[in-house]
N, C-alpha and C positions, 0 to 999 in steps of 0.2 A: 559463523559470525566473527569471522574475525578482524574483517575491519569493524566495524562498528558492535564493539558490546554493552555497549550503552548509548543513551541519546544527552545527552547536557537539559540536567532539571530547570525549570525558573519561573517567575510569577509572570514570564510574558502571555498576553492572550490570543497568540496563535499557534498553531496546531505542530509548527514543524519543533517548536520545543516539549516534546511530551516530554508526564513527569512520571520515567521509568527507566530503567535499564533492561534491555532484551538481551539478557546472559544468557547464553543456553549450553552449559554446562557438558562437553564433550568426552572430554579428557575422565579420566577415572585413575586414581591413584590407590596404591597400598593393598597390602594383602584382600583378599575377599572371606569377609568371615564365616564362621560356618551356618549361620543363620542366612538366610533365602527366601526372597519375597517380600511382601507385605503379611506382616503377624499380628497386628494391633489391628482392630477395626472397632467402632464404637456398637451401639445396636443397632439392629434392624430395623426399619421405619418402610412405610409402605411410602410408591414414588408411580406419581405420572407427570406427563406433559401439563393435563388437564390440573392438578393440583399447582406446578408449578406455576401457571396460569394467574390460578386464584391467590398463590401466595403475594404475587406481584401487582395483584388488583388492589388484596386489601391494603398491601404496604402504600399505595398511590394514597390511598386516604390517610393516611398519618404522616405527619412532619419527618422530615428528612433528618436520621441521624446516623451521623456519617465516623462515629467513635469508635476508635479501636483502641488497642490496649500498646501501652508505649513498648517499644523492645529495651531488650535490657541491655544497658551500657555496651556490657564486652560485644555485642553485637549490632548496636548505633554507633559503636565509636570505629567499627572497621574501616578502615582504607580501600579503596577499591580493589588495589592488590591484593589483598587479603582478603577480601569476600571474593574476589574471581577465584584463589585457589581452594574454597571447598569445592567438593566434587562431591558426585553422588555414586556409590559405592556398588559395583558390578554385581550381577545377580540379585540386586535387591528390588527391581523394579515392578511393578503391579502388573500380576498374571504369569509373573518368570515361574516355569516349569508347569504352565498350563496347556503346552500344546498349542498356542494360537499362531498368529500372523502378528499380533503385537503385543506391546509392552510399552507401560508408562512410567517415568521418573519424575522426583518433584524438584521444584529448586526451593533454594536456601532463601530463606528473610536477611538481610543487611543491606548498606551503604545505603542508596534512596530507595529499596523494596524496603518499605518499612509499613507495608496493610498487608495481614494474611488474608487467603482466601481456604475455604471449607470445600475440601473435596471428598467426593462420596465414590463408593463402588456401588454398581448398580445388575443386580441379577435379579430376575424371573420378577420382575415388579417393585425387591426390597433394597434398597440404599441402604448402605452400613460407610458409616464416615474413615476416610483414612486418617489413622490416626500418627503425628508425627513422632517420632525418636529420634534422639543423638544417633543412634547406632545405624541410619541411613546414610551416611553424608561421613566421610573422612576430611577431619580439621588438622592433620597433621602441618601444612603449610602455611595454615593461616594465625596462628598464633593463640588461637583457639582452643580450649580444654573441654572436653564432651561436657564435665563437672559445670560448667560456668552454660552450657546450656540448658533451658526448659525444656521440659519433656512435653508441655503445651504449649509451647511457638508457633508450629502452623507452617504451611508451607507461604511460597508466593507466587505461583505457577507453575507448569507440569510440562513437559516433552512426550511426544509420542512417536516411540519407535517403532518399525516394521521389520518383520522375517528376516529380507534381502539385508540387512547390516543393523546388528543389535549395540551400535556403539555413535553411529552420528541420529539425531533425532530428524523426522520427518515435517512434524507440528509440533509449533509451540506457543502456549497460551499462557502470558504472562502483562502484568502492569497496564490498570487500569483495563478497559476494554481489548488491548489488542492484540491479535495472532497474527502468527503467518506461517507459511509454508512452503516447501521446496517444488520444483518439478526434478524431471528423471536424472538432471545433472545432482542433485542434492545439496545446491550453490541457495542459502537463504538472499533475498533480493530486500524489495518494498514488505510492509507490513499493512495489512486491514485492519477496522476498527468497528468494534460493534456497534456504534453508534458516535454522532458529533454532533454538538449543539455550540451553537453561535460560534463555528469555526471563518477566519475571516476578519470579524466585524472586530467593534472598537471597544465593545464593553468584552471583560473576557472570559477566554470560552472554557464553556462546562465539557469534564472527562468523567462520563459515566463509568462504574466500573463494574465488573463482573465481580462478585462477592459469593456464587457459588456453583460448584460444578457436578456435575453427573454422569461419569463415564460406562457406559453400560457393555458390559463383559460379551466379547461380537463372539460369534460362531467358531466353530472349529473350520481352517484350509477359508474363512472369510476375507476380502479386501475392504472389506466396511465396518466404519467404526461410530457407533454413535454416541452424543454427549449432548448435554444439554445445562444450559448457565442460566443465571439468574442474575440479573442487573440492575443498578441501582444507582440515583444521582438526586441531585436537590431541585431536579427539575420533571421526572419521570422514573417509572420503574420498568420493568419488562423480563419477559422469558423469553429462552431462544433455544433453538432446535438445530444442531448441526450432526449431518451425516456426511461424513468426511471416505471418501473412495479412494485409496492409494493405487495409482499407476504413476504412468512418467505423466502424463497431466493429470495432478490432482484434483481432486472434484470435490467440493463441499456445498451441498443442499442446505440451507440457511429459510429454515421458518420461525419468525418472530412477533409478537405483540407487544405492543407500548401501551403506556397507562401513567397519561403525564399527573406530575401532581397540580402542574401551573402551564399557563400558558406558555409556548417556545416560540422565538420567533424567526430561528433560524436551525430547522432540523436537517442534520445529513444521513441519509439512509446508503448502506454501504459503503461508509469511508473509506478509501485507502489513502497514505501516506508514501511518502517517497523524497529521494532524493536527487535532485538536480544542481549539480557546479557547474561544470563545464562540458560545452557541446560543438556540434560542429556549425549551429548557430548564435551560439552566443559564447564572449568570449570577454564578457565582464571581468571575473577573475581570471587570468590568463598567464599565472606567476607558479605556475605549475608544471614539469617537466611532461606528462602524462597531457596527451591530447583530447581526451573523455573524459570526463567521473563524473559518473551519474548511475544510479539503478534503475529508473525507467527513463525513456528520450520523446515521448509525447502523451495525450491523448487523444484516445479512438474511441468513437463514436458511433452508434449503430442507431438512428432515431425512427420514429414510431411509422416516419412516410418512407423510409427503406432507405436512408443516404447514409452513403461514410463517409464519417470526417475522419481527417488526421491533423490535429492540432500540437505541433512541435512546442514542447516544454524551454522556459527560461530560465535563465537565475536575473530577477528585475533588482533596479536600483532600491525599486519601495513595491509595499506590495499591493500585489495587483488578484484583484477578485472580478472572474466571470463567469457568465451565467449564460448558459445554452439553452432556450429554450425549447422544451419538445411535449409532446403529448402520448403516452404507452411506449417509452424507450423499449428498445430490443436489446441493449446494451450498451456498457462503456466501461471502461479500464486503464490505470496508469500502465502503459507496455515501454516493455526495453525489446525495440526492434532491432539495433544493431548490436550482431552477437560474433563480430570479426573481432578476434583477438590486436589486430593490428591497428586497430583503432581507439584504443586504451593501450596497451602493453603494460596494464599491470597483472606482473603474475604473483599478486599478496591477494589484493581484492576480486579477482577475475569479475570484474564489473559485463565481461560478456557473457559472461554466463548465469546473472543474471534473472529470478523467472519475472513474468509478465504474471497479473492478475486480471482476468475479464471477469465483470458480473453482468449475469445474463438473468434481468428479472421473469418471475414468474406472473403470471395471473395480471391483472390490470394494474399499471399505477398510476394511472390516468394522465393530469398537468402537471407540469413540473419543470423543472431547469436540472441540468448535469452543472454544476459550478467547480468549478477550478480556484482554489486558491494557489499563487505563489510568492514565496516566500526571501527577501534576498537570502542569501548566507554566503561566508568569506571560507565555510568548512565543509571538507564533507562527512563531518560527522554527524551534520544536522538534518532529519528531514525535514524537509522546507516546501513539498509538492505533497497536495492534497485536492482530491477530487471526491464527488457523493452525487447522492441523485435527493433533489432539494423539492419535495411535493409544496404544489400549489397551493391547496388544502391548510387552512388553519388549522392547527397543533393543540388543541383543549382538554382540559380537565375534564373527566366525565365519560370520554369517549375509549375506546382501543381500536387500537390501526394497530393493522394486520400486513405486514410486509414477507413476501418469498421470494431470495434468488439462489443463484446458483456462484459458486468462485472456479474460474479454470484459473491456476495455478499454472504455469505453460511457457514453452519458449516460444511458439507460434500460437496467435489465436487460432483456436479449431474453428471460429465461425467465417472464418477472414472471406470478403469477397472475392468474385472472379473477376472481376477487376484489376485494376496496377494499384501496386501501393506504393505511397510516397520511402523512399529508399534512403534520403539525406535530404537536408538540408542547411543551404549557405549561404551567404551574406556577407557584404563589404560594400566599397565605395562605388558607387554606379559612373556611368559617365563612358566614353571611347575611348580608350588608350591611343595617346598620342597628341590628343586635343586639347586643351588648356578647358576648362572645365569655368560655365559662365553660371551654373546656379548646382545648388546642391540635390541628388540624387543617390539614392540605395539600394543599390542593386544584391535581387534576391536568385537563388538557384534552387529548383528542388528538381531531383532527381525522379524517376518512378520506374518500375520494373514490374513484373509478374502480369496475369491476364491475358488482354492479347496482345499486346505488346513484341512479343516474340514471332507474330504471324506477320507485322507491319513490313511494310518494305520504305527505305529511303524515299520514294518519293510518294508515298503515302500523304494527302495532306491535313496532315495532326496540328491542329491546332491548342495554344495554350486563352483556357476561357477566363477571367480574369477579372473582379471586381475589389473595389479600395470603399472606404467608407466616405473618405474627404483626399484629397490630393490627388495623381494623377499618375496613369503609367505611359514607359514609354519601350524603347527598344526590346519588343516582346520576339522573343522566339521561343521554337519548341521542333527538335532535331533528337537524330538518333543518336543514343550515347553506345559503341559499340564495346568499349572495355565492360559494362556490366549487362549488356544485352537488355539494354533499356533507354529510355529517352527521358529526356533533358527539357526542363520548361526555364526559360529566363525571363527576369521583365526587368526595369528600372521604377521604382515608385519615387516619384518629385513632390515632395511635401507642401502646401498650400499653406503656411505658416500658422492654420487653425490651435489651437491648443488641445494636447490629449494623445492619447495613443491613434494610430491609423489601423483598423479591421477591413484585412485583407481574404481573399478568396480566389482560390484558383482549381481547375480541373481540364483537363487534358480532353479534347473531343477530337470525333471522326464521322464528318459527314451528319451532325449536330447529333450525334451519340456520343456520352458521357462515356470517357474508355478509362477513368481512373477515378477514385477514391477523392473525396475534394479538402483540399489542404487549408488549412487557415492558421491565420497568423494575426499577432498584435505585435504593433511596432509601433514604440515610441522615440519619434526625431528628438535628436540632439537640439538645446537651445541654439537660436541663430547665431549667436556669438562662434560656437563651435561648430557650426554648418559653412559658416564663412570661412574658418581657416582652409576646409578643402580650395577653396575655388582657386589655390594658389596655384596648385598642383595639376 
């Protein structure tokens, strides 16, 4: 995380400003004391799924209170400088000198982590709370005296490290609802969220939060680690189940119930969050030396009748909310598909590296929409891309809805079709070079590679299939592109002066077989005023 160790707090009501910072605390400093572990734990308490369950039912029937205990000055008044450099102190981490595959660390309360959460260790059934002390965490740099900390502070989320390197984290779950995690590069990307309510819209939106956790102490020589949270908001409560599988794609098994206290009118089931500046479609912000910056470059699509979409991500002037609709999704995820270093060349943020998150639901989830919100931003510090899977099904008090999916964590989707996938896409001024240009047109390029694609021969005849919502195309071709061993769809779209964005579609066929992945796009024309000044040209 070290472009982004926080996200910029605010009372706006969209998603890409959370109100947390995702510190995940790497570095460790100063001697390691001779104490080892976790040594404080509270009592024992007996612990299931099925109780957490019930805790989160009964909580739905009582009013929502959302109080915690203020922190104390010396540590509300840190600077973010000064809360980045605690660190959590080597050897002290949960389960260190257990013989496992992992180990967990906690992070520190300051700057905007200002809500602890109650974490538990969990063996053979019993939950015993970890309990916090100064003597985790060296304050040496932060201006801090152990003295001037409580010994009942609390943490604000945890990191989970694995065998293979006991000093960069794997998972981490911190502020409000959300986590994230690496694939096999161990480069942190986009973040999930356990839950989004009224993300989007205009009234603003609720951030449930996880308020309690349950790490249950995995086997000896195991790759799986289980945990279990408990969530809470002024609109709903819930339990949640993750079984998290560490390989180069990580895998977390995600089963959940909700238990609203009020009616919702806008639920997001498997939020993820992201960011998008700049791409090789869009070039709004363009005052940037760096040809990319983003962490994922589209959405992918797997719907319930078998098609994939590949809908390329923007950064729009205002923001733009859509809604895909489908019936029993097979999946969908923000992905960062292009992973060529020469296409960013930043070596700070290695934005190609990048992972992708697919959620691949379990069991039925009937009607529904995958909606997209985007967000503009001038930063990329900000996530401003958010996707979830939005049930048809009204959201009532009274009921539990029961949701399972799965997260690949990943630089390739593992389900990706055999198919061509969309490879790039581009965009500029349409028209023939050379011609004096008598009405305005926007000429689109998307590239596709993989499937069969590689069997085609030049005069194969591939055609590009093509639908607009309102305006018109023109100068459509679709040829071999041999520098990537793939081929090339072009069209020209001519805007019909209607008002609104233009939803577009396109797919590559052979002999009226579907040879690629179908691409979609929202384009919003320029006003006529500035459609005019092309025609100079």
């Amino acid at each position: 995380m070290r472009r982004r160790s926080f996200l910029r707090a605010g009372a706006a009501s969209l998603a890409s400003i959370a109100p947390w910072p995702m510190a995940v605390k790497r570095k460790t400093t100063g001697k390691p004391p001779p104490t080892k572990g976790i040594r404080q734990f509270g009592p024992a308490q007996p612990f299931s799924f099925e109780q957490l369950k019930a805790r989160a039912h009964a909580m739905s029937l009582t009013v929502y209170d959302g109080r915690y205990p203020p922190l104390p000055a010396a540590i509300r008044n840190l600077s973010w400088n000064q809360w980045e450099t605690i660190s959590y102190r080597p050897n002290r981490e949960l389960w260190y000198g257990d013989n496992l595959f992992f180990r967990v660390r906690f992070d520190h309360l300051g700057y905007t982590m200002k809500r602890p959460v109650t974490i538990y260790s969990l063996e053979n059934g019993l939950a015993r709370q970890v309990l916090f002390e100064p003597g985790l965490f060296d304050y040496s740099g932060s201006g801090l005296k152990p003295a001037q900390v409580p010994h009942n502070l609390g943490f604000s989320g945890f990191n989970i490290l694995f065998h293979t390197n006991w000093v960069d984290d794997r998972v981490v779950f911190q502020g409000a609802s959300y986590f994230r995690a690496v694939d096999g590069t161990g480069q942190y990307g986009m973040s999930m969220r356990g839950l989004a309510i009224d993300t989007g819209m205009s009234q603003p939106e609720e951030f449930p939060k996880f308020t309690e956790f349950y790490l249950e102490k995995p086997q000896p020589e195991s790759t799986q680690l289980l945990l279990y949270a408990l969530l809470d908001s002024p609109s709903v409560s819930g339990a949640y189940r993750f079984l998290i599988d560490l390989a180069s794609t990580l895998v977390m098994d995600v089963d959940l119930t909700l238990y609203p206290r009020k009616e919702i009118t806008r639920l997001g089931i498997a939020p993820g969050t992201s960011m998008y500046l700049v791409g090789e479609n869009d070039h709004r912000v363009a005052d940037d030396w760096r040809p990319q910056i983003h962490d994922s470059d589209g959405l992918q699509m797997h719907t319930g009748a078998g098609e994939w979409i590949w809908r390329p991500l923007t950064n729009p002037s205002v923001v733009r909310v859509n809604s895909y609709l489908d019936d029993n999704p097979r999946g969908f995820g923000l992905m960062q598909r292009d992973h060529r270093f020469s296409d960013y060349q930043d070596d700070g943020a290695w934005y190609n590296r990048r992972p992708s998150c697919w959620v691949a639901p379990k069991g039925a989830w009937n009607k529904g929409a995958v909606m997209l919100v985007e967000i503009p931003t001038e930063t990329e510090t900000m996530d401003n891309m958010v996707a979830f899977w939005n049930p048809a099904e009204e959201i009532v008090p009274g009921r539990a809805y029961d949701y399972g999916y799965r997260l690949y964590w990943c630089a390739e989707n593992p389900f990706n079709p055999d198919r061509a996938l969309v490879r790039a896409t581009r965009d500029g001024i349409g028209g023939v070079v050379g011609r004096k240009r008598t009405k305005f047109s926007w000429r689109f390029v998307v590239d596709f590679v993989g499937g069969d694609i590689p069997m085609l021969t030049k005069d194969d005849p591939v055609v590009a299939v093509i639908s607009t919502s309102h305006g018109h195309v023109e100068i459509v071709s679709a040829r071999p592109l041999v520098p990537i061993k793939g081929w090339r769809a072009m069209f020209d779209l001519v805007p019909d002066g209607a008002p609104g964005p233009i939803d577009l579609r396109l797919y590559l066929a052979l002999h009226g077989q579907a040879l690629s992945e179908t691409w979609m796009y929202q384009y919003t024309p320029p006003p006529l005023a500035v459609q005019r000044t092309y025609l100079s040209s």
